[in-house]
Structure formats: structure tokens, C-alpha cells
C-alpha positions, 0 to 999 in steps of 0.5 A: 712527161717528166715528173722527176728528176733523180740524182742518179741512176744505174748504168747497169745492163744484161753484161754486169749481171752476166760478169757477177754470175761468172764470179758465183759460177767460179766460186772464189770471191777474193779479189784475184784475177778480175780485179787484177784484169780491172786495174790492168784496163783502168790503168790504160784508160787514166794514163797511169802505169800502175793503178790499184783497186780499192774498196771505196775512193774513200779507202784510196785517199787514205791509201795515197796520204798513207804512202807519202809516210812510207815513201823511202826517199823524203816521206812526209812527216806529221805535222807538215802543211797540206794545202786543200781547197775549202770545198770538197767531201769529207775523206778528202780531209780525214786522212790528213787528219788521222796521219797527223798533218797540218791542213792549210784551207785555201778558197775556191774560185766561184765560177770553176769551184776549184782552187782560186789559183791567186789565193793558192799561190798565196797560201804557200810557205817553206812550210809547205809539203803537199797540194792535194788538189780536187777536181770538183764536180768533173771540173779539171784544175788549172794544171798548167797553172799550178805547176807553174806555182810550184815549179823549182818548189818541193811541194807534192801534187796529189789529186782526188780525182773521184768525182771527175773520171773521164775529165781531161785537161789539154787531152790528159786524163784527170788524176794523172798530173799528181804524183797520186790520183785517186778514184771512186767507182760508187753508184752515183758517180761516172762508173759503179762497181757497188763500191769501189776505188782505185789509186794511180800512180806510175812510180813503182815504189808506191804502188808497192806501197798500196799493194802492201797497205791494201792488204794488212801491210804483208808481202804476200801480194808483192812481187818477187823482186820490188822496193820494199824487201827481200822476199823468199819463195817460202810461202809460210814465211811471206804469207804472214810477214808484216812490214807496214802497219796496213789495212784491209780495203780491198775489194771482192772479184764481183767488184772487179768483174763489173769494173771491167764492163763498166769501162767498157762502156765509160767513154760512151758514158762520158759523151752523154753526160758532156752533151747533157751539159753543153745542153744544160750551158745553153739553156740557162746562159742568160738566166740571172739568177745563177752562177754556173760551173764554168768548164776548165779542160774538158769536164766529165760533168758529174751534176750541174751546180747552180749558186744564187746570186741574189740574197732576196732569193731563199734557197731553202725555199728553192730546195723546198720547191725543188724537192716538192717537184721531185727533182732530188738536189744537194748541196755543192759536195759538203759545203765550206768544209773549214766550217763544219764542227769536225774540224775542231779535231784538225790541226789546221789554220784557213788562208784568208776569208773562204769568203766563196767557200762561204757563198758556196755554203750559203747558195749553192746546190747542184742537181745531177747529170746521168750517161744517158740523154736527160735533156727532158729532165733539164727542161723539167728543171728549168720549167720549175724554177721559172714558175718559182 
């Protein structure tokens, strides 16, 4: 019998412990040549020519803003306008704050949580420099749409793709139609390496780029020949050359050497999650009371969200029921983020009402999917809800 209902779970075997104990056995910590085999196999299964690995998504979204500054051909320049979606966590926004961008706050679609494509469209101006789009909750984008929007425009697309791995729009891997796409491989997400995130792209100058920025903005992890410089083969001079104001994010060979099992296992992951949900569709299609995600593409379903349509309904007292019930919940990402007190530090302005973001704030919460079948937990959910 069910008596909780967790937001997440280890998707850990005997195979991860035997790959952090190779590591110890080894010796060497630093990210070296796991993390390398790591970005090599990630690379392949996102449909990117270069990917490089982080410590956290976090740390890659702040890799792929940083770049755009450092690119050699029309860089962006602080101050110019990025548009976002309303809804979407907290280090999708930081980073175009701390470079100095001006944030432009689009609403969301209430059914597929992304950009409402109408208002997106309507938000953009000559101003305009980049759209960084979000892949909420496993949720593709529109793709087709957005291109369209922006065809003919010089506009960059970059993607936060770190809560939709696996996700696929017309057969393509989410995080490859931007010219950046980021990922994040922590606990709760489709995958975990502890921490861990992961920056594609499949233009060479940036990813020479992230290898520079990774590691304090020296050379020493750039190849002989790249884009950036003209190195030497004297170690004691490129070891310690610093040519871009960088950082340290990067990971440890622990965080490799699980990654490297993790995908092995992710599509077979992403199968259960996809069953989890079409189960969780079924179950709850007629109930009233809720506005449920609607699929674009081919979602990875990272939890299930649920928006209460009718205002008689509290949803703290829903929270309370549920987390009483032991079945853990949490609001939709962060919320409205154009409504939270850090913005104040933002240079930013909003594009009409976010009056969904605002419903979404107000309504919504979501539980989690897991890669492994939970249809017992869906039903405990649903059997507490209904005596609500």
C-alpha cells in the first residue's frame, strides 16, 4: 500500500558506485578523462558536436550568457534586451542580470507553461538581441513557431533545457535548436552526477569559449590550434596564460564517471517517466478542477503540474491535505518570477500583464514523475485529492 509520494528518487545502481570506486582506486579527482568520455557520450545523444561539462546547470547558464559577451563576431553588449518567459527558476534570470542585460518578461501559455508564442511575438523590438527560451517541466517549445517569429531577425535563441533532457520536438533532441542549450544533471532531475551540468553547442568558437571560461579563463585546456589564440608548446607559459575573465565550475572525475552510467540508462528512464505520464493524462482528463500541462513534442515529463481552476478551491489547504498525506509538492518552478523582491535588482521591464504567470503563481503546484513505474503513487494522488 502507498502512503507517500516523494518528489524524487535515486536512479542509482551497483554500476555508479562500482564507477565512483574506480575513480578512488585511481587516484585523481580532477576532472580528466571520465569527464571528457562524459561530454564525448552526452554529446552524441543531444545532438550537439561539442558539449562541455559543468558543476551544476546553474554554472552552464552562466557559461552560455558569458560567451555571448566574448563571441569575436557581434557579441552582446550590456545592456541589450533579452526576452524570457515569466515562469522558469532563479539562475535562468541571474546571469543576465549579473552581465549587465536588460530582461524583457513575456507570459507563459497556461496549458504548455512556455512562451505564449502571441505575446512573444509581441514583445520584440529592433531592440531585441536574444530569446532565451525554457523547456518547462520536460515541455518542448514550439520551435517551429519561434523560428518563424524570428526568421530574417537578428535575434539569438538559446535554450535552458535543465529540466527537459530527453525531451524531443519533431524527433530533435531539446537543447539543440539554440545556438546554446544548457543542461543540469542534479539529484532530482532526469539524470544525476551529485551536481552537475552540461553546456552544447555545435559552434567551435564557443565551445572554446566554455573550456576557457570553465577553468579561471587560461589556455591550458584549449587545443593547440583553436579560435581564441595562438598558443605555444611551452607549458610554463600557457599553463598560467589568462585571456578571459573566467571562473572555476568545473566538476570532479566522480561526476564524470557516474554520468557516463547514468546515460546509459537515460533512455530507458525517459520511457518510464513518458508511461508515467501518459497514465497520469488518463487518469485525470475529466477532473475539473485542474488545468493540466499540455504535451508539445515529445516531453520528458520531469513532474506533473496541476493549476486550480476554481478560486472556491484554497490551494493552501490543498498543499496542507497533500503534504499531510506525505505526498511532497511544490510550486510550478518559482512562480512569477517578475514578482519576486530580487528583481528589483534587474534592469528589466514586463510585456503586458503576465496575467498567467500570475494565475500560475497563485494555483499552481506540481508533483513529481520518477523513471521507474509510480502509477500506484498517481493513484494515491488522486484517491487524496478526491476525499478533498
Amino acid at each position: 500500500m502507498v502512503d507517500k509520494y516523494e518528489l524524487a528518487s535515486s536512479s542509482w545502481d551497483e554500476k555508479e558506485i562500482e564507477a565512483i570506486q574506480r575513480v578512488i582506486d585511481g587516484g585523481y579527482y580532477s576532472f580528466s578523462k571520465n569527464v571528457f568520455q562524459f561530454e564525448s557520450d552526452f554529446a552524441k545523444f543531444t545532438d550537439h558536436k561539442y558539449c562541455v561539462m559543468v558543476n551544476s546547470g546553474s554554472s552552464a547558464n552562466l557559461l552560455a550568457v558569458a560567451a555571448m559577451f566574448y563571441k569575436k563576431i557581434d557579441p552582446l553588449k550590456r545592456g541589450d534586451e533579452v526576452i524570457v518567459p515569466a515562469v522558469s527558476w532563479a539562475t535562468t534570470y541571474y546571469p543576465l542580470y549579473q552581465y549587465g542585460l536588460k530582461l524583457k518578461f513575456v507570459d507563459v501559455d497556461l496549458e504548455t507553461l512556455n512562451f505564449d508564442l502571441k505575446q512573444l511575438e509581441g514583445a520584440i523590438t529592433d531592440k531585441t538581441r536574444m530569446i532565451f527560451a525554457v523547456n518547462l517541466l520536460g515541455n518542448p517549445n514550439d520551435y517551429n513557431k519561434i523560428n518563424n517569429i524570428i526568421s530574417k531577425k537578428n535575434i539569438y535563441l538559446l535554450e535552458d533545457n535543465c529540466e527537459s533532457l530527453g525531451g524531443k520536438y519533431f524527433g530533435k533532441q531539446l537543447g539543440s535548436f539554440g545556438l546554446i542549450g544548457t543542461y543540469s544533471t542534479f539529484f532530482s532531475h532526469h539524470m544525476s552526477t551529485i551536481e552537475g551540468g552540461v553546456i552544447g553547442t555545435n559552434n567551435e568558437e564557443l565551445y572554446e569559449i566554455f573550456l576557457c571560461l570553465r577553468s579561471h579563463g587560461w589556455t591550458r585546456q584549449l587545443p593547440m590550434k583553436n579560435t581564441l589564440c595562438t598558443k605555444s608548446d611551452n607549458y610554463f607559459q600557457e599553463g598560467w596564460r589568462f585571456i578571459l575573465p573566467g571562473y572555476n565550475v568545473r566538476p570532479t572525475e566522480i561526476n564524470g564517471a557516474i554520468g557516463i552510467e547514468q546515460l546509459k540508462k537515460l533512455p530507458d528512464f525517459i520511457k518510464h517517466r513518458r508511461e508515467n505520464a501518459e497514465y497520469f493524462q488518463e487518469l485525470f482528463k475529466n477532473d475539473k478542477r485542474f488545468i493540466l500541462q499540455k504535451e508539445i513534442g515529445q516531453s520528458s515529463w520531469f513532474g506533473f503540474s496541476l493549476l486550480l481552476k476554481d478560486e472556491k478551491i484554497s490551494r493552501e489547504k490543498v498543499i496542507t491535505k497533500l503534504t499531510a498525506a506525505k505526498i511532497d509538492v511544490r510550486p510550478i518552478v518559482a512562480g512569477n518570477f517578475a514578482r519576486k523582491e530580487v528583481v528589483k535588482y534587474f534592469d528589466y521591464e514586463i510585456f503586458g500583464d503576465l496575467k498567467n504567470a500570475d494565475f500560475i503563481e497563485k494555483r499552481g503546484f506540481f508533483v513529481g514523475n520518477h523513471h521507474f513505474d509510480i502509477r500506484d503513487k498517481i493513484d494515491y494522488l488522486k484517491e487524496t485529492l478526491d476525499k478533498l
